[in-house]
KEKE-3310 file (N, C-alpha, C; in steps of 0.2 Angstrom, whole numbers, plus 5000, padded with zeros to 4 digits):
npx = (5001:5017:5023:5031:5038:5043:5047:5059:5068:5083:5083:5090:5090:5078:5067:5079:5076:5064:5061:5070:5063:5052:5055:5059:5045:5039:5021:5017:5016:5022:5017:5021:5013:5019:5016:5020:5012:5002:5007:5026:5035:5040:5037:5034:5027:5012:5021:5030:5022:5017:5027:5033:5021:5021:5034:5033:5027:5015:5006:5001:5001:4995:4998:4989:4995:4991:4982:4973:4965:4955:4955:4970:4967:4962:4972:4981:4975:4973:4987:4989:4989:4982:4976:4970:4973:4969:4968:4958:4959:4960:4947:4931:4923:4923:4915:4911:4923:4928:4918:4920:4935:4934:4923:4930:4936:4947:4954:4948:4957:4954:4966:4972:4979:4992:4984:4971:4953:4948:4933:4929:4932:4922:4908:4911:4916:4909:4909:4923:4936:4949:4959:4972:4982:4989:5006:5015:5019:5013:5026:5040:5053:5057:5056:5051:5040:5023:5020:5005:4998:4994:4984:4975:4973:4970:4956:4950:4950:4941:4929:4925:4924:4914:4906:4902:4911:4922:4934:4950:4964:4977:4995:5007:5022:5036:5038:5046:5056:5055:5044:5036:5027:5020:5011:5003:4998:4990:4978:4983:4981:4988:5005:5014:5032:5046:5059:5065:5068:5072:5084:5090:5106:5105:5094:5086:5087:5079:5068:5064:5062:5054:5043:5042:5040:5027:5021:5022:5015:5002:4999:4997)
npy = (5018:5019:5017:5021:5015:5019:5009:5002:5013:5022:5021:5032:5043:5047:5059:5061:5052:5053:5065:5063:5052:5063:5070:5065:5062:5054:5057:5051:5040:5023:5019:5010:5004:4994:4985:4976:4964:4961:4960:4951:4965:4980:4999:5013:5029:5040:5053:5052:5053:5065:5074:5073:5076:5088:5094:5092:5091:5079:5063:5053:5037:5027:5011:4999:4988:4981:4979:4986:4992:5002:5011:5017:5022:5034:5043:5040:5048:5060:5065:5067:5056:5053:5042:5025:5010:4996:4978:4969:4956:4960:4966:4964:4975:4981:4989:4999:5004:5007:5017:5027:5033:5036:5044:5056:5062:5054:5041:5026:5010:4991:4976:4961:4945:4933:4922:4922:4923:4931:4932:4937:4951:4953:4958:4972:4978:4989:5001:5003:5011:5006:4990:4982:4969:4959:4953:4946:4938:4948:4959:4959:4965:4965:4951:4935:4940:4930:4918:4914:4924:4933:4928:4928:4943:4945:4939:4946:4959:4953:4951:4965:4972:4965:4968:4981:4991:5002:5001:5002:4992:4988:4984:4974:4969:4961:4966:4970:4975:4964:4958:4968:4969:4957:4959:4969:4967:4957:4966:4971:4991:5001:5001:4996:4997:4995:4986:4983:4997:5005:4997:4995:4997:5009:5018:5030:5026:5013:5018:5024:5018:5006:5016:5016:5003:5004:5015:5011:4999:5007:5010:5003)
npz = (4946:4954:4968:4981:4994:5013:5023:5016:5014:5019:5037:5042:5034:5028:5024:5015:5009:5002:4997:4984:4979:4977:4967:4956:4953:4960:4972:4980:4994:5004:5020:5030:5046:5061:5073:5083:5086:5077:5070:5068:5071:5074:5070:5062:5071:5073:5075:5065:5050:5054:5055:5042:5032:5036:5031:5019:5001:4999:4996:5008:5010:5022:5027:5038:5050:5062:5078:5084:5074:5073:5083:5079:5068:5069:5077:5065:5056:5062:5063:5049:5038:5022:5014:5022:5028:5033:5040:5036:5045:5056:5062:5066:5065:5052:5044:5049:5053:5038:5036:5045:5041:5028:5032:5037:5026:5020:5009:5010:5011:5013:5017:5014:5021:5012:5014:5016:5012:4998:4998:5007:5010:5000:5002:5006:4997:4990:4998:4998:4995:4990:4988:4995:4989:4998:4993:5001:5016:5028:5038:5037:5027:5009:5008:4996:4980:4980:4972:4968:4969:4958:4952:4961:4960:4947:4951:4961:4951:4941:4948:4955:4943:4937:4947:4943:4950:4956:4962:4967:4965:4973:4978:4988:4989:4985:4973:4958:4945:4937:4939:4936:4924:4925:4937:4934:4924:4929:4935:4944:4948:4957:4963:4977:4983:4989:4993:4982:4977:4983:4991:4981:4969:4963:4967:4960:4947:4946:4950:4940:4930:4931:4932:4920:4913:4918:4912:4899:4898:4903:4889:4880)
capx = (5005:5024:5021:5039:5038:5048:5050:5065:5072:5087:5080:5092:5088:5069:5068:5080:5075:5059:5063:5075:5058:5048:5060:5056:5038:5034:5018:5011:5022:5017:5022:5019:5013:5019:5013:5023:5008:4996:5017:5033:5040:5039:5039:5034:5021:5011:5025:5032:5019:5016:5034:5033:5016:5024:5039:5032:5018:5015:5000:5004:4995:4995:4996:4990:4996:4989:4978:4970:4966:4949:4960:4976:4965:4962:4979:4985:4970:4974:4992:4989:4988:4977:4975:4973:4970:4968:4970:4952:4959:4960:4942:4926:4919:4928:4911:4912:4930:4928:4915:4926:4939:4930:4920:4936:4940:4951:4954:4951:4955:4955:4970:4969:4984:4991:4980:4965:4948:4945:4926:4929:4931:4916:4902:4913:4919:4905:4912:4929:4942:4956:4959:4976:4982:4998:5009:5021:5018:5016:5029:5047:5052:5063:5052:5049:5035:5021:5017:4999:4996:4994:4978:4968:4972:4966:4950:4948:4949:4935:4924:4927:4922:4906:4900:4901:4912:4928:4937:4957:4969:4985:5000:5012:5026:5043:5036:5052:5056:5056:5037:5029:5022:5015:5006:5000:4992:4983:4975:4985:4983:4992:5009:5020:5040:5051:5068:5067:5070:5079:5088:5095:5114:5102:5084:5084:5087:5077:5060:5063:5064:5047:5041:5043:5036:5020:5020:5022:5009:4997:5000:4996)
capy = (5022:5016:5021:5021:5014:5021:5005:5001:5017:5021:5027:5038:5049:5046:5065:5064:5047:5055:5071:5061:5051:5068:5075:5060:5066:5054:5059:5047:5036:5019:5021:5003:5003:4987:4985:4972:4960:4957:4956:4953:4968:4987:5004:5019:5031:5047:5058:5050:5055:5073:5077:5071:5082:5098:5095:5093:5092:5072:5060:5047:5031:5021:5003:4998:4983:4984:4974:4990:4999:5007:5019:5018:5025:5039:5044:5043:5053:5069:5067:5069:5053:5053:5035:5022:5005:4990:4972:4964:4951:4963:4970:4963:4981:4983:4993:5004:5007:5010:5026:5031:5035:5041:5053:5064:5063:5050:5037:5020:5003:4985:4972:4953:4943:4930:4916:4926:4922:4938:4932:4939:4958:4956:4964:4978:4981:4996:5009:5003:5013:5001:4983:4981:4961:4956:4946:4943:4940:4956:4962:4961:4968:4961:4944:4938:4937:4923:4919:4913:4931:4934:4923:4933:4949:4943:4936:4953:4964:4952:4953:4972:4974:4961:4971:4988:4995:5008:5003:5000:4986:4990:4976:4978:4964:4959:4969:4978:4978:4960:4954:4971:4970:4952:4962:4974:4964:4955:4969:4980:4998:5004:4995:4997:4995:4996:4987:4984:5002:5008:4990:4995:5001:5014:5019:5033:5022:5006:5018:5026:5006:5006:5022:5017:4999:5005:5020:5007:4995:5009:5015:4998)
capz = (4950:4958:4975:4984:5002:5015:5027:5017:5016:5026:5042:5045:5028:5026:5023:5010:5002:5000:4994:4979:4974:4975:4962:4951:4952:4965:4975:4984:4997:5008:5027:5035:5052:5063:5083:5086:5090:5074:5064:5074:5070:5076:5064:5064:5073:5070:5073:5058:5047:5054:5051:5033:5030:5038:5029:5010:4996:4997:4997:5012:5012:5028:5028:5046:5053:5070:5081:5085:5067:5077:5088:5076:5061:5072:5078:5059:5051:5066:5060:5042:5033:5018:5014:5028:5025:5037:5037:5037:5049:5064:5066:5067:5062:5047:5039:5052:5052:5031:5036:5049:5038:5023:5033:5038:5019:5017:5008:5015:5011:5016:5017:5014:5019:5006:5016:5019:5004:4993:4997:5015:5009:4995:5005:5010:4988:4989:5000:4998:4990:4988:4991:4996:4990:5001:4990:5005:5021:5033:5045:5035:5021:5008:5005:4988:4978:4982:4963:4967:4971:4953:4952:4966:4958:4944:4951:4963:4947:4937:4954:4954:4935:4936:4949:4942:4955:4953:4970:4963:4966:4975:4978:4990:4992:4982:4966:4955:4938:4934:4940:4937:4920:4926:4944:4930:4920:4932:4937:4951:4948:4962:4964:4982:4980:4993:4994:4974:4974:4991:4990:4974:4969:4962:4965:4956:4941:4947:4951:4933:4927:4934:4929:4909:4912:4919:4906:4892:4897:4900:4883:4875)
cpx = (5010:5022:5026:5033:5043:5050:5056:5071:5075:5085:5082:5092:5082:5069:5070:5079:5066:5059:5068:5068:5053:5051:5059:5049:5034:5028:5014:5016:5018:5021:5018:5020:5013:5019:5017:5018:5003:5003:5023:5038:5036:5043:5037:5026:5016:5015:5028:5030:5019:5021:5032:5029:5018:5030:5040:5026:5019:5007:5005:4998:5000:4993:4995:4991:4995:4984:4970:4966:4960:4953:4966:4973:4968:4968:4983:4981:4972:4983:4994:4990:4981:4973:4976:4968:4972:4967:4962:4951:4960:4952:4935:4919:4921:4924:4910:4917:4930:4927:4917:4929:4936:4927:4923:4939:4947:4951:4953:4951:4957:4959:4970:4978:4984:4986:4971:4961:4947:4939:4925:4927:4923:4911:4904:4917:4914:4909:4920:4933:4946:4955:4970:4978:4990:5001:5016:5017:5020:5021:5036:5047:5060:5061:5051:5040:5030:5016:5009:4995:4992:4985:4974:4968:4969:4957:4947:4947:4944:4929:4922:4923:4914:4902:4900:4905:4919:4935:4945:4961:4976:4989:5003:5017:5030:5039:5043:5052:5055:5049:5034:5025:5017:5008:5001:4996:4988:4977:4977:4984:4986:4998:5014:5029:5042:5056:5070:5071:5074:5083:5093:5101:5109:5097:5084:5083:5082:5067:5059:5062:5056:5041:5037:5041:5028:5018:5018:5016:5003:4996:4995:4987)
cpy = (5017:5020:5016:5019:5013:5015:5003:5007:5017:5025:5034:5044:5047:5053:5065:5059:5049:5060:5067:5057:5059:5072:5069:5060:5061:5057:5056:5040:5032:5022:5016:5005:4997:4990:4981:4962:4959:4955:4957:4958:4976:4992:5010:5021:5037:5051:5058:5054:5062:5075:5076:5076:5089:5098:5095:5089:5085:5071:5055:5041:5026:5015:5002:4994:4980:4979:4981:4995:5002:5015:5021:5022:5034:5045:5046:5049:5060:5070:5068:5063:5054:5048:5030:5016:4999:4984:4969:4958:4954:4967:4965:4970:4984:4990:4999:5008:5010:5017:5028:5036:5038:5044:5057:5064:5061:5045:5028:5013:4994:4980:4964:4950:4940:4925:4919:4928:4929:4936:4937:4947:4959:4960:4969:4983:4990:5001:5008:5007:5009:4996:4982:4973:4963:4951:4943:4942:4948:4955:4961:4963:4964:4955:4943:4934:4931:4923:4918:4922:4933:4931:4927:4940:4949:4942:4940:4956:4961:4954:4960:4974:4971:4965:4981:4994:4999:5006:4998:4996:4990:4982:4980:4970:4960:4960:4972:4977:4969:4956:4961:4971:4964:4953:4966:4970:4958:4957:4973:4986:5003:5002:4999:4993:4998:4993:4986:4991:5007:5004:4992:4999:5008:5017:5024:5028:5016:5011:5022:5021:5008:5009:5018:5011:5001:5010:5014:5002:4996:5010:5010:4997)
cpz = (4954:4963:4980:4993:5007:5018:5025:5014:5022:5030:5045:5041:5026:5023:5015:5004:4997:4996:4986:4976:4972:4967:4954:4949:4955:4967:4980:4986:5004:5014:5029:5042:5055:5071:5085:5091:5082:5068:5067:5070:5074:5071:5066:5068:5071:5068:5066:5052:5048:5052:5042:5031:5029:5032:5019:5006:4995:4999:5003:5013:5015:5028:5037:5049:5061:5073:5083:5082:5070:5080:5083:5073:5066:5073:5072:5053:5055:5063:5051:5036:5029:5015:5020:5024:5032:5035:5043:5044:5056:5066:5063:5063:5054:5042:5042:5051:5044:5031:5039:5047:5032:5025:5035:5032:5017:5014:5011:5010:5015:5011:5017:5016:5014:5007:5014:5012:5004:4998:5003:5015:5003:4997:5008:5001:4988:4992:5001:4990:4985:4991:4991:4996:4993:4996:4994:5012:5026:5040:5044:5028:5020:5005:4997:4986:4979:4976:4963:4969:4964:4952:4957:4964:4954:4943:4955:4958:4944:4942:4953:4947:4938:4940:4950:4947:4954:4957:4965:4969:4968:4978:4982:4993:4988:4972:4964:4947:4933:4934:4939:4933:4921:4932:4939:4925:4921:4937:4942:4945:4953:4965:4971:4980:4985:4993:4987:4973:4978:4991:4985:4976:4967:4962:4959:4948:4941:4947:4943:4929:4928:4933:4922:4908:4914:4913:4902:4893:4896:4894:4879:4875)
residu = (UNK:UNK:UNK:UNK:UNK:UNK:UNK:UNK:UNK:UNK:UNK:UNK:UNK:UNK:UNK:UNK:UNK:UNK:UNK:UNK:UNK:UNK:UNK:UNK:UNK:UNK:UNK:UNK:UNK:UNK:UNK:UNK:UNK:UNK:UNK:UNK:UNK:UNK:UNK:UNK:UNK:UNK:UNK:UNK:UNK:UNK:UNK:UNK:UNK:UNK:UNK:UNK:UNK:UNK:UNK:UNK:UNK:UNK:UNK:UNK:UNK:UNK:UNK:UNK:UNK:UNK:UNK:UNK:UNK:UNK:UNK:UNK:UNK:UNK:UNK:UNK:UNK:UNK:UNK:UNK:UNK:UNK:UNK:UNK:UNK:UNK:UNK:UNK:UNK:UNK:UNK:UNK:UNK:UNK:UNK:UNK:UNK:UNK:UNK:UNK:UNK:UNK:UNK:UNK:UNK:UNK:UNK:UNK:UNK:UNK:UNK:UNK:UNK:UNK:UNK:UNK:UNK:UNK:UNK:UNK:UNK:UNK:UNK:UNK:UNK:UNK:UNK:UNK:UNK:UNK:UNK:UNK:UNK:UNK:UNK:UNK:UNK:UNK:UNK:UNK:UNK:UNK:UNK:UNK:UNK:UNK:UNK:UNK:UNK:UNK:UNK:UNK:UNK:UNK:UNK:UNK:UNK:UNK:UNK:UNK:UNK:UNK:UNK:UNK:UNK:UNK:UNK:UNK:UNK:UNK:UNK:UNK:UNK:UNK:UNK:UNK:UNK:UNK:UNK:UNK:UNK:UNK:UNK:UNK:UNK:UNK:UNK:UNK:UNK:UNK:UNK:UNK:UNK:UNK:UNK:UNK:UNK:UNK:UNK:UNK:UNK:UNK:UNK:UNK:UNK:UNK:UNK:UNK:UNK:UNK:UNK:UNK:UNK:UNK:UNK:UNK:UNK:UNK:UNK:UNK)
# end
């Protein structure tokens, strides 16, 4: 799954950068949360998301960047996200925080920076959904690729298999058309794109790029 991420949409047409991938048959769009304190930077908040829900038929998974993802979850689960995922490096409860969120029948999963040992999330593989690997540092968008990423997705996805478990691989950090077949074949199933495909002279053309690489790889 290409899952479009608004952060580098243009803020002043979110609405209609959203609505141009739904038409592509998008359904399922990242919305990064920054606090300004666990990543120097500031984004969006609930309202954000509410608007979006009220305004049309999507899946929204929340990346949450926060110091605070206990209360934050909260906040974005009443305003309609359906995925929320948090960065393992801000909570001490993280197994709490997991049943939190999938007991109001969301999605949940946990976030590793690029420093931060896989080993850290393995006793949390069971009730987790998703494992989100960072292949950038969090809190700007735009970064490129950090190639040893490829080797922990790798080594997340054999983990994941050897111990029988389902929970899917998501990437999110300077993915587009030139490194996705290599993210995909080291195990992402869920790949984030943001300014490869806003960035572009063309999204539509760059997420249909994208499209037809991932198509074709499943195929094989």
């Amino acid at each position: 799954m290409i899952i479009p991420s608004i952060l580098s949409a243009n803020f002043s047409r979110i609405a209609e950068s959203v609505e141009m991938m739904l038409k592509e048959g998008a359904r399922t769009f990242h919305v990064d949360i920054m606090d300004g304190h666990f990543v120097p930077n500031l984004t969006f908040g609930p309202e954000l998301v509410r608007a979006l829900k009220r305004e049309f038929d999507l899946i929204l998974d929340v990346h949450l960047m926060v110091e605070n993802p206990m209360e934050a979850a909260k906040w974005f689960e009443e305003a309609g996200a359906d995925w929320i995922s948090f960065h393992i490096e801000t909570t001490p409860h993280a197994h709490k925080l997991i049943n939190m969120i999938k007991g109001r029948d969301k999605k949940a999963g946990i976030t590793l920076n690029p420093s931060t040992p896989l080993e850290l999330i393995y006793p949390l593989i069971e009730e987790t959904d998703f494992v989100l690997v960072m292949s950038v540092n969090p809190g700007f968008e735009g970064q490129k690729f950090i190639p040893s990423t490829l080797k922990r997705i790798d080594q997340l996805r054999r983990y994941i298999e050897n111990e029988g478990r389902s929970s899917e691989i998501q990437v999110d950090g300077g993915i587009g058309p030139d490194n996705l077949r290599d993210v995909l074949s080291a195990g992402a199933t869920l790949i984030v794109a943001g300014s490869s495909i806003f960035k572009s002279n063309d999204p539509v053309s760059t997420y249909r790029l994208m499209k037809k690489i991932e198509e074709e790889f499943r195929e094989k």
